[in-house]
C-alpha positions, 0 to 999 in steps of 0.5 A: 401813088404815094411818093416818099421824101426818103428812100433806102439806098447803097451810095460811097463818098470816094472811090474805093470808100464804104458802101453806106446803106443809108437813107437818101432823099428821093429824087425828082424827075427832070422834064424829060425823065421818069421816077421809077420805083426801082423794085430789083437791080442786077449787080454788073462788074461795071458796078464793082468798077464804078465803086472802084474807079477803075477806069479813066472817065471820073465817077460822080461823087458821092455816088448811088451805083447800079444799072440793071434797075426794073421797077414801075414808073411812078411819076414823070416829068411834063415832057414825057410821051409814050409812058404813063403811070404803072407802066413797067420801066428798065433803068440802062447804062446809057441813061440818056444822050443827047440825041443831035450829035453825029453818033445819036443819029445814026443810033450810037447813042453809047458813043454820045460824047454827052452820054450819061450813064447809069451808076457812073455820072447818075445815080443808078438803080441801087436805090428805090427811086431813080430817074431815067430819060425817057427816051432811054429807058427800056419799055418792060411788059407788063406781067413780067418778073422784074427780078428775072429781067433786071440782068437783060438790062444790060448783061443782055444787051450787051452780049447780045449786042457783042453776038451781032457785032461778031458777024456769025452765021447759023452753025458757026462756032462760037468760043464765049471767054467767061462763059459762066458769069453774069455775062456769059451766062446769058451769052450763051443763050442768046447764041443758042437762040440765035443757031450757033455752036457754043464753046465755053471758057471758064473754070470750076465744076458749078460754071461747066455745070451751070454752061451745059444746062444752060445749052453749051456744046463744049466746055474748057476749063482753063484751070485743068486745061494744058493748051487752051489755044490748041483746045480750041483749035482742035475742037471747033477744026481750025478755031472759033468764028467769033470770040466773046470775051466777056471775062476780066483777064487780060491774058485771056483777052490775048489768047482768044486772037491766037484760036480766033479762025482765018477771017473770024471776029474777036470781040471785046466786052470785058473791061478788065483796068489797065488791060491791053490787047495782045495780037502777034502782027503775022499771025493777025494779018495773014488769018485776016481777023478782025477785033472790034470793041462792043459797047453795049447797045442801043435803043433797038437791041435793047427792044430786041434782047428784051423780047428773046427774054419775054418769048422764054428764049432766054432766062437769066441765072440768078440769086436775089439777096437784099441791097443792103448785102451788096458789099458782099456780093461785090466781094464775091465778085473780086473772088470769081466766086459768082455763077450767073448773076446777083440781083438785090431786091431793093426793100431788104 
């Protein structure tokens, strides 16, 4: 297979700087990495984050961002097992880790003090070669749609890694804060596939569409709604089992502790900058809830999440444009503007 010298590719030179869609020299793989022919990237808010800086971690600058990346393995260093040529290759937020610490053996491999991360401390997946440890790189089925998968890289993997992280059981209601997005989106059928009874938060009238289509139960719009906590609350009769957040509002963020239920989990996804979490003390210990972070997932819910996507329990909602428009897609972003998830083709 015929590797070029250059490619075209999204990179900024500052934070907050241009979006230059420029050509760049190709990377070449380390001994334990894999090049991949990165052929569709789903666009992340973490991506929008990165681009902005956000958060406290420094980015690497200049940098190419993007962490949902699938494509097709086209060369590999002299170390690599178990991949060859052709083979069908996901590009993930944790790149690699170092796999020796306390955290890597006992597969939290996210919370690897040397972890490095797609699009943030390596250069990600809005080009059209990247490299990916192989370790870490997620094994796609051949045959499948690149486009449709490239969002299970890693709004998949984490909310289907937030859902397990919730502790539900089959029958249990379930309130998914952001329940239209990117995220959401596909929150809610991985919570479908998984027997729980959905409520979704969220505004407008595509989102409430789009979440019922999608097998939502009930839908609150937080815009139109008087009390979202009493809504809730009345809804599922007595509060939520489990709360995902996965919006990017720090007063949602406080509300879903107020309508989680006695003994239930509220989990946080979204990583709105600056944000803190708001729980009254009294009514956190006598109901007895639990909030805990989830950081994406590891190698095993990554196999996992993508196998409820091969077996069509799962589909992510998305619209493909051309990576030269992602400026665009992250100015519709700040906006809300987004229902399901934007992926760039990478040869337009």
């Amino acid at each position: 297979m015929s590797i070029p010298e250059t490619q075209k590719a999204v990179i900024f030179y500052e934070n907050g700087g241009e979006l230059k869609y420029t050509d760049i020299p190709v990377p070449k793989p380390k001994p334990s990495e894999l090049l991949i022919n990165v052929k569709y990237s789903g666009v992340c808010h973490t991506d929008l984050h990165a681009w902005k800086g956000d958060w406290p971690l420094p980015t690497k600058l200049p940098l190419v961002g993007g962490h949902e990346g699938a494509g097709v393995v086209v060369a590999m260093g002299e170390n690599v097992r178990g991949w060859k040529i052709g083979d069908f290759a996901g590009i993930k937020w944790l790149n690699g880790s170092c796999m020796t610490c306390e955290y890597c053996e006992k597969s939290n491999e996210s919370n690897c003090p040397d972890a490095d991360l797609s699009g943030y401390t390596h250069d990600g997946s809005f080009q059209q070669y990247a490299t990916a440890d192989a370790v870490h790189a997620a094994k796609i089925p051949q045959g499948t749609d690149l486009a449709q998968v490239a969002p299970v890289l890693c709004a998949g993997i984490t909310v289907y890694k937030a859902l397990k992280s919730a502790r539900l059981q089959a029958g249990e209601w379930v309130a998914i804060s952001g329940a239209s997005g990117g995220l959401g989106s596909l929150a809610v059928q991985y919570a479908k596939a998984m027997g729980y009874r959905i409520l979704g938060i969220d505004s407008g009238e595509e989102k409430k569409k789009l979440f019922k289509e999608l097998g939502g139960e009930y839908f609150i719009d937080f815009a139109e709604s008087k009390d979202v906590v009493a809504e809730v609350i009345k809804v599922t009769n007595g509060g939520a089992h489990g709360v995902i957040n996965v919006s990017v509002s720090e007063a949602a963020i406080a509300a879903s502790a107020e309508y989680c239920r006695s003994n239930g989990t509220v989990v946080l996804v979204g990583l709105p900058a600056g944000a803190q979490m708001r729980s009254e003390v009294f009514s956190h210990v006598v109901k007895s809830i639990s909030v805990v972070g989830s950081y994406v997932g590891n190698r095993a819910d990554s196999r996992e999440a993508i196998d409820f996507f091969t077996r069509g329990l799962v589909s992510a909602p998305i619209k493909v444009v051309g990576l030269s428009q992602l400026a665009e897609v992250y100015e519709k972003m700040e906006k809300g503007m987004i229902a399901g998830r934007y992926v760039v083709d990478t040869s337009k």
